[in-house]
N, C-alpha and C positions, 0 to 999 in steps of 0.2 A: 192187446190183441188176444181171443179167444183159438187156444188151436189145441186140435186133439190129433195125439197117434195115432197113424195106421194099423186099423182092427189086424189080428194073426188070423182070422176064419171072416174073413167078409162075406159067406153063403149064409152067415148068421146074423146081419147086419137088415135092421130095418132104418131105410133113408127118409126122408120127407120126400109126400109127395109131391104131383105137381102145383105149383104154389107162386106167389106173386110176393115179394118183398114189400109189406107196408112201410119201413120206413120211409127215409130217402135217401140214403147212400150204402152201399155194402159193398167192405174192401174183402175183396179175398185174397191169400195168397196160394198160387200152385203149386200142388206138389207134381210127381209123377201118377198119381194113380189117376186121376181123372175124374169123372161122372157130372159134368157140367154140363146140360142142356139149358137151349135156348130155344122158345117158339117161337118160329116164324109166320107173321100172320100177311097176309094182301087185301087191299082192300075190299075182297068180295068175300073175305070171311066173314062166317059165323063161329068164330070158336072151333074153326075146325081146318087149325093151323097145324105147319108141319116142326116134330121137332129135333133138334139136329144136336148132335154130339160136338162141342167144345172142345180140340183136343189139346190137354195140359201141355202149357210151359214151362218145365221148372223152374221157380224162383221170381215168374211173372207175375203181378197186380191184375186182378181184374175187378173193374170199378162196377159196380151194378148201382143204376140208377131206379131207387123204390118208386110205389106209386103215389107217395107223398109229394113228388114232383113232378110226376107226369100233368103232364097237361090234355 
């Protein structure tokens, strides 16, 4: 598994934007700091979904499903 410490100045920190996982699986594990979003789309969008803040579990899995298996 891939993991990096928590920056000391995260005001200096550039993240990815927002973006779609091509694979198709990604494990992450939580820490306490957070910055998980998720778009929510309904059926009458266009791309102009809403996106909502994931709030961390410490020590939680979250499984993201890429778009190599989406259907």
């Amino acid at each position: 598994m891939n993991y990096y410490p928590a920056c000391p100045n995260p005001d200096l920190t550039v993240g990815a934007g927002q973006h779609t996982d091509t694979g198709s699986i990604t494990v992450l594990l939580q820490d306490g700091v957070g910055g998980l979003h998720v778009k929510v789309e309904d059926d009458n969008d266009v791309g102009q979904g809403e996106w909502l803040e994931i709030p961390p579990i410490p020590g939680a899995l979250v499984i993201n499903v890429g778009d190599a298996l989406q259907v």
